[in-house]
TITORMI-603845 format. One record per atom (N, C-alpha, C): x, y, z; residue in three letters. Coordinates in pm, 1 decimal. Example, Ala and Ser with C-alpha at 12.3 -4.5 7.8 and 13.67 -1.06 7.14 Angstrom:
# TITORMI-603845
> x, y, z, residuo
> 1319.0, -569.0, 780.0, ALA
> 1230.0, -450.0, 780.0, ALA
> 1320.0, -330.0, 780.0, ALA
> 1285.0, -225.0, 708.0, SER
> 1367.0, -106.0, 714.0, SER
> 1290.0, 3.0, 787.0, SER
//
This chain:
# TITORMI-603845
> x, y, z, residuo
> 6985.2, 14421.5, 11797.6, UNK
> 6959.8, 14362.6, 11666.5, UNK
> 6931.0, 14472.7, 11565.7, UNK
> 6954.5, 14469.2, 11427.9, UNK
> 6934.5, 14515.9, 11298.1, UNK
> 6780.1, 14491.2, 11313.3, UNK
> 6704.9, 14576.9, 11279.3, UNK
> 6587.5, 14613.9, 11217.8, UNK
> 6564.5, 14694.2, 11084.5, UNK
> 6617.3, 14641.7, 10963.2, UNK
> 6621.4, 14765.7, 10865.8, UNK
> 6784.6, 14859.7, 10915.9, UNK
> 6755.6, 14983.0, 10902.2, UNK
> 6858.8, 15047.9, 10924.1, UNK
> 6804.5, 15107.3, 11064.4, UNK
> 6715.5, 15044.4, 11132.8, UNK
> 6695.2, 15069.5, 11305.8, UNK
> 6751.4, 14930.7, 11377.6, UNK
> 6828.4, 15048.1, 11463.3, UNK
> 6944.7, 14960.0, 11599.2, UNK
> 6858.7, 14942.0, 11733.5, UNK
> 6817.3, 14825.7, 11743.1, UNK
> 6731.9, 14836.5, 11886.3, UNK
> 6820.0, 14760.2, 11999.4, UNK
> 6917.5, 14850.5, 12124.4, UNK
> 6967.3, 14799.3, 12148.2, UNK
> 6922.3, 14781.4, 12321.7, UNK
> 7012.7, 14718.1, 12400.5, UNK
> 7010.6, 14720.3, 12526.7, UNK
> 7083.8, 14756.3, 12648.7, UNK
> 7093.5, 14831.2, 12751.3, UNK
> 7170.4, 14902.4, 12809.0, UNK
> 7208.1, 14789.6, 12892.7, UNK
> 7352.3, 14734.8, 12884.9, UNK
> 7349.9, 14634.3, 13002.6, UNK
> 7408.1, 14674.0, 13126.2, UNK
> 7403.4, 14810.0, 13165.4, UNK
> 7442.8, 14843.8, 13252.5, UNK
> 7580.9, 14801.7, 13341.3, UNK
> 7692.8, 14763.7, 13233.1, UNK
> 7818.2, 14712.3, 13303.8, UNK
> 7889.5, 14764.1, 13170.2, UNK
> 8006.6, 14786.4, 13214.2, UNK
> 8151.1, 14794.8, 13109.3, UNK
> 8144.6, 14678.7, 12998.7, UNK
> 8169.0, 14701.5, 12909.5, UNK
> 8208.8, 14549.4, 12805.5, UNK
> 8280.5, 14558.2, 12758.9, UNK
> 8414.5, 14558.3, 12799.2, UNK
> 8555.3, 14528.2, 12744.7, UNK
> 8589.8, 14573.8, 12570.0, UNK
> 8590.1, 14692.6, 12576.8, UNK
> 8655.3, 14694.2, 12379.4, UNK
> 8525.5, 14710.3, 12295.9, UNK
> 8409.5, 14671.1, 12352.6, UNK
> 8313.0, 14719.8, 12303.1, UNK
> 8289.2, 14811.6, 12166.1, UNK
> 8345.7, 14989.6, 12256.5, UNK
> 8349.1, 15070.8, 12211.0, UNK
> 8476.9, 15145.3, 12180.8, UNK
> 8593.2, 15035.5, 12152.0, UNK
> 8702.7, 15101.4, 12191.2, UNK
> 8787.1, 15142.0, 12005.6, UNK
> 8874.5, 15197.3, 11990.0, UNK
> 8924.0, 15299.6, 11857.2, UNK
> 8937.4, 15171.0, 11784.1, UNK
> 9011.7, 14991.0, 11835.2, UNK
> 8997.4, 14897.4, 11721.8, UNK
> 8806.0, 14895.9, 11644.5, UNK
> 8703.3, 14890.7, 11761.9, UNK
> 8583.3, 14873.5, 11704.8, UNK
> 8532.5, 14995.4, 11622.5, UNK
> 8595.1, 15123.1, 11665.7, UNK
> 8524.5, 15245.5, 11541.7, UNK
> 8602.8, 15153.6, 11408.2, UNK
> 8773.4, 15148.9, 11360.2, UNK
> 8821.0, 15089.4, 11285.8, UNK
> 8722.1, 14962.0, 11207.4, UNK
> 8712.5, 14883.7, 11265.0, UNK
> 8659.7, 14792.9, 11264.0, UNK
> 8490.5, 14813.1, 11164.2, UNK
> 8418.8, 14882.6, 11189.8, UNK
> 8315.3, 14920.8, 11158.6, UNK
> 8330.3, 15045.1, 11079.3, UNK
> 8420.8, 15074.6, 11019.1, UNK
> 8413.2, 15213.3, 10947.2, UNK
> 8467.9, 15127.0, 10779.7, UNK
> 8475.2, 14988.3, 10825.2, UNK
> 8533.9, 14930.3, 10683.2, UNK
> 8414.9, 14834.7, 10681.8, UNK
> 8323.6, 14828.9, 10711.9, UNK
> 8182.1, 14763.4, 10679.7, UNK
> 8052.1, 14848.8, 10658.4, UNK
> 7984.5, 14773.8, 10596.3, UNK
> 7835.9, 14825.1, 10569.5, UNK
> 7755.9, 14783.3, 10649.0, UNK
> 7652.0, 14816.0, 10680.0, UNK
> 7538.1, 14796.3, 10736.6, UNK
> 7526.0, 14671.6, 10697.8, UNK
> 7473.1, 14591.8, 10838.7, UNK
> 7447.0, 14437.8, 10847.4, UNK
> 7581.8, 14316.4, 10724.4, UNK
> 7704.7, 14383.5, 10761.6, UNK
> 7767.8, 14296.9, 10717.4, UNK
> 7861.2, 14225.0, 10805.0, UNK
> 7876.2, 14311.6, 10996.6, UNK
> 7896.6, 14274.6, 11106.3, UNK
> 7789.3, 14261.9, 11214.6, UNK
> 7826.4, 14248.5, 11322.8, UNK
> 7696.5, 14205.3, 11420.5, UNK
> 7647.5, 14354.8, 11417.8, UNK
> 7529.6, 14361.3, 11487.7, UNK
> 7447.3, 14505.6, 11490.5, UNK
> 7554.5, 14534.3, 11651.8, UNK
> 7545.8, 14704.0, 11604.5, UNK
> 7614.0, 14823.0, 11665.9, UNK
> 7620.7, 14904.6, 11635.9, UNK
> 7618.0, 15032.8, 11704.6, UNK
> 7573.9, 15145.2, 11710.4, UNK
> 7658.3, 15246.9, 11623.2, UNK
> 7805.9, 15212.5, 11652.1, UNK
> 7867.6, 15233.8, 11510.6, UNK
> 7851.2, 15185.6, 11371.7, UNK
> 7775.3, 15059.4, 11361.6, UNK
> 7749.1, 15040.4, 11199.2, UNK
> 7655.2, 15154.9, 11131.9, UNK
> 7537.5, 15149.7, 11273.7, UNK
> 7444.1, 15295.7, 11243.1, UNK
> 7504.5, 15403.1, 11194.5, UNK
> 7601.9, 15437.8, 11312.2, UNK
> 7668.8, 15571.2, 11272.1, UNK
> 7776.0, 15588.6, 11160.2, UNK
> 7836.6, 15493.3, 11117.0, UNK
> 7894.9, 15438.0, 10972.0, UNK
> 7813.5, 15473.0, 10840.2, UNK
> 7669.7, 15401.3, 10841.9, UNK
> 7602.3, 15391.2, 10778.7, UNK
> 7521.7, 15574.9, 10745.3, UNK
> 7505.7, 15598.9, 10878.8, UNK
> 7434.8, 15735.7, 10842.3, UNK
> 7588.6, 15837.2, 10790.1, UNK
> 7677.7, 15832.6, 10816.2, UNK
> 7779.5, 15915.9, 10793.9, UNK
> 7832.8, 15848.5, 10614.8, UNK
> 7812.1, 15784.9, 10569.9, UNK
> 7834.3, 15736.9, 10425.3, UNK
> 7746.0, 15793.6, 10355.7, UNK
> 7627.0, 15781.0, 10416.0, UNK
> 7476.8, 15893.0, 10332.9, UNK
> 7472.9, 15995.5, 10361.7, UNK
> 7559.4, 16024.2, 10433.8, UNK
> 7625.9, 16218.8, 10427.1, UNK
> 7706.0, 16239.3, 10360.4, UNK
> 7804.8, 16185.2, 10336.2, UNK
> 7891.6, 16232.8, 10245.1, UNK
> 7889.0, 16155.7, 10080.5, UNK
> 7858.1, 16041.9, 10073.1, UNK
> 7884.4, 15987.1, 9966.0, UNK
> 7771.8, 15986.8, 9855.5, UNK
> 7626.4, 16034.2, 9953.6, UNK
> 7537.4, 15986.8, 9798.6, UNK
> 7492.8, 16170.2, 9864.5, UNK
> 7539.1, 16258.8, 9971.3, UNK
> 7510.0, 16383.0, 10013.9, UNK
> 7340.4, 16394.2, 10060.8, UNK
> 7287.3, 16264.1, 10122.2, UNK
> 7189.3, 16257.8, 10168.3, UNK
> 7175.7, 16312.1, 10345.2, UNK
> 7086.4, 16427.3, 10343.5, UNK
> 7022.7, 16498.1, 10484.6, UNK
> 7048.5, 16361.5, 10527.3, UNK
> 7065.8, 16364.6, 10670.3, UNK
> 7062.7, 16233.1, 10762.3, UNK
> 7003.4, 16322.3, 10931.1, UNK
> 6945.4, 16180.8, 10989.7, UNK
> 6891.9, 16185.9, 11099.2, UNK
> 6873.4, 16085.2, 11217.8, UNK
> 6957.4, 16096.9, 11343.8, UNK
> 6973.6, 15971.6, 11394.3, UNK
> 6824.5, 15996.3, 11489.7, UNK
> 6749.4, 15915.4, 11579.1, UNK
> 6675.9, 15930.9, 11652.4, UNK
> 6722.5, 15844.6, 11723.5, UNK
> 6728.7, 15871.8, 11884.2, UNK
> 6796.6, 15805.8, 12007.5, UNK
> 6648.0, 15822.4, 12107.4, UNK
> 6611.5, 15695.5, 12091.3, UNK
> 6496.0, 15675.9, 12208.0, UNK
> 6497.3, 15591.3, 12297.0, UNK
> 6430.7, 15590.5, 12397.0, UNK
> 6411.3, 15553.2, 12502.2, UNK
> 6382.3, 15587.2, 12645.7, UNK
> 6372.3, 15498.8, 12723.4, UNK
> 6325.6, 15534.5, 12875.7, UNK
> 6467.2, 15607.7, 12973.8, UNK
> 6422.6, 15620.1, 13071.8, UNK
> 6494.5, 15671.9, 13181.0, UNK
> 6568.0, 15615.2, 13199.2, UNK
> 6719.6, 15653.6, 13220.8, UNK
> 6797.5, 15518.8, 13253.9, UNK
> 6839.4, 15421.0, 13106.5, UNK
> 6815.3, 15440.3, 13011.4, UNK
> 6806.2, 15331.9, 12908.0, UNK
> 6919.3, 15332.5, 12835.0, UNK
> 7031.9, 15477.0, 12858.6, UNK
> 7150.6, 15528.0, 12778.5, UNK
> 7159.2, 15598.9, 12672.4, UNK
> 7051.3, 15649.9, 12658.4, UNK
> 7024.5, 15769.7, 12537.9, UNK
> 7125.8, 15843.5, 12551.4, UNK
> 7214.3, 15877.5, 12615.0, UNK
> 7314.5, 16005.0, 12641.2, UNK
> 7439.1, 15937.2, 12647.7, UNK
> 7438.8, 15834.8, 12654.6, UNK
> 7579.4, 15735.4, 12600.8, UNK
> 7554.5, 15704.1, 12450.1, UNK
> 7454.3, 15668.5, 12466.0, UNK
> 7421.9, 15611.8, 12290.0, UNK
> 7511.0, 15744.3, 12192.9, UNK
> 7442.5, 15839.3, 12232.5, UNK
> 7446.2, 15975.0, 12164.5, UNK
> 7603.7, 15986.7, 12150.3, UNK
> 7669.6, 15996.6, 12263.9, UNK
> 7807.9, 16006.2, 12315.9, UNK
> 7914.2, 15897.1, 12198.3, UNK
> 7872.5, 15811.0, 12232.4, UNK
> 7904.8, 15641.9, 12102.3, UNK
> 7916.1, 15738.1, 11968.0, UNK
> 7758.4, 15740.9, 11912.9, UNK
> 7740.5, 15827.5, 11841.3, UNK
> 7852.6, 15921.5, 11767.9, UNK
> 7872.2, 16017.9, 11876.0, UNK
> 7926.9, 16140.0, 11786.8, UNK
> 8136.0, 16060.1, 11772.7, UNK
> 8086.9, 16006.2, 11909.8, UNK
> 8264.4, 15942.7, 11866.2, UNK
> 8315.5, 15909.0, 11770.1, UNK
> 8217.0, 15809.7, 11704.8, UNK
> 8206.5, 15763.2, 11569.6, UNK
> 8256.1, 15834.0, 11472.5, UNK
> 8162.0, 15952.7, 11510.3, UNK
> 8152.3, 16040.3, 11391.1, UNK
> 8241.7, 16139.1, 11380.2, UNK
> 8320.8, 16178.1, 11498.7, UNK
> 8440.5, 16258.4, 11510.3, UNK
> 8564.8, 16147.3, 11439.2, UNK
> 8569.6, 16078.8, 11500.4, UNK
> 8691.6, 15973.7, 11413.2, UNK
> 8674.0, 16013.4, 11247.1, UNK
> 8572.2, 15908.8, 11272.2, UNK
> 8534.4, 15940.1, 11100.6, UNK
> 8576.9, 16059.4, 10974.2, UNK
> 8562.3, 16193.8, 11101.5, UNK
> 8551.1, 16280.4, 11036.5, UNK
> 8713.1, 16310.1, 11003.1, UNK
> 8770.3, 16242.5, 11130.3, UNK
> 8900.9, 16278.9, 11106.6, UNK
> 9009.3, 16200.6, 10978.8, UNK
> 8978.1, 16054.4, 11013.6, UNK
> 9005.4, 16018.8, 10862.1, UNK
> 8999.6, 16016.8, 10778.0, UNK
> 8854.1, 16028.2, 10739.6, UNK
> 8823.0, 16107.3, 10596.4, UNK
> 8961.1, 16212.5, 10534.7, UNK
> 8997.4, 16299.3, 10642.4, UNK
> 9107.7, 16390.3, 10609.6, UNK
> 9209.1, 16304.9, 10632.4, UNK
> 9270.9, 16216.5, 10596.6, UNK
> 9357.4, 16108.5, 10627.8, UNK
> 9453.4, 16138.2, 10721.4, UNK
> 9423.2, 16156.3, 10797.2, UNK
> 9443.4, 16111.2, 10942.7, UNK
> 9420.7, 15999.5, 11033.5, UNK
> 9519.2, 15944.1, 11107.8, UNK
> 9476.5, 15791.4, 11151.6, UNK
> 9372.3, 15814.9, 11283.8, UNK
> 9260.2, 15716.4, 11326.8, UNK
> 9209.4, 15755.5, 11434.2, UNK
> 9300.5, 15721.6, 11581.0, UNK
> 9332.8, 15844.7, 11616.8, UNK
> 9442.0, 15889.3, 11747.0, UNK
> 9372.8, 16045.7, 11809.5, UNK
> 9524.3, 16088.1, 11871.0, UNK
> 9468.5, 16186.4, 11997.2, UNK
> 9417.5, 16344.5, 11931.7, UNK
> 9419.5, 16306.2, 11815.0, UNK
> 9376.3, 16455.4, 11721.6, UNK
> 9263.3, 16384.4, 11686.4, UNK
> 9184.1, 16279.2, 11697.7, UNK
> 9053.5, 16301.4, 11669.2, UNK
> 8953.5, 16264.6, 11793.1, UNK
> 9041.2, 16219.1, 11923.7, UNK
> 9010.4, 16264.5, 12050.2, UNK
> 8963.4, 16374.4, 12078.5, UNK
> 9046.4, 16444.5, 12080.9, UNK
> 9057.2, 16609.9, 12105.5, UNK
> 8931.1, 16705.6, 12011.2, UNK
> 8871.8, 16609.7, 11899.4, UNK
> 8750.2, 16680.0, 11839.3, UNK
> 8691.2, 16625.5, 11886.1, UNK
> 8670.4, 16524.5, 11916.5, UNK
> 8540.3, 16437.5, 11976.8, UNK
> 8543.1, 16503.4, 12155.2, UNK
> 8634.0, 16533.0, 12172.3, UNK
> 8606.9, 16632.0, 12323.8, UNK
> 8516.2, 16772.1, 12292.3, UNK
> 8555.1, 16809.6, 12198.6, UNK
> 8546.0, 16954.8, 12168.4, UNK
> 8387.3, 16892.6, 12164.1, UNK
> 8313.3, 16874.2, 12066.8, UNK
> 8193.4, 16820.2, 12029.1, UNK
> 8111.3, 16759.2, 12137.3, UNK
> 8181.7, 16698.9, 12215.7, UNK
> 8099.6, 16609.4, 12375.4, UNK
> 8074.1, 16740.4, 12443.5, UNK
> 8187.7, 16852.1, 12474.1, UNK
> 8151.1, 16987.8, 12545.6, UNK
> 8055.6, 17072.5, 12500.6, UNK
> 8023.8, 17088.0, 12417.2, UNK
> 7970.2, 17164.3, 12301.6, UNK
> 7792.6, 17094.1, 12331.0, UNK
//
């Protein structure tokens, strides 16, 4: 659920079909905050628009317990934000903004 611009989510510990897949970055890179269901890409939508558009410092915080997916979250996260980054340069999201979002997961 949406809390403000805090995502409190839940690890359900199974695959969820498309979830996280290049239609849902799409999907969420043409909405605002709380104008689709809460997800972790609206977050990362939302914080990446206040980076570039009003040039506001941004800061995600990924908490939780052991086990809870902080390191997927994160992973979600930068995917987001590699796409993103790639269209911005109009580029469609495909295997050239894969290939940064690898670079960045290694890194």
């Amino acid at each position: 659920t949406n809390i403000g611009s805090i995502l409190a989510s839940v690890n359900p510990y199974k695959p969820i079909p498309g979830l996280y897949s290049v239609d849902a970055i799409d999907l969420y890179r043409q909405h605002r905050l709380g104008e689709l269901p809460p997800h972790i890409f609206a977050t990362a939508n939302e914080c990446y628009c206040c980076l570039w558009k009003r040039h506001d410092s941004q800061c995600v915080l990924i908490s939780g317990e052991s086990g809870a997916g902080k390191t997927e979250s994160t992973k979600l996260l930068l995917k987001f934000l590699s796409a993103m980054s790639q269209t911005s340069l109009g580029a469609p999201v495909s295997e050239k903004s894969i290939r940064v979002e690898e670079a960045i997961l290694e890194s």
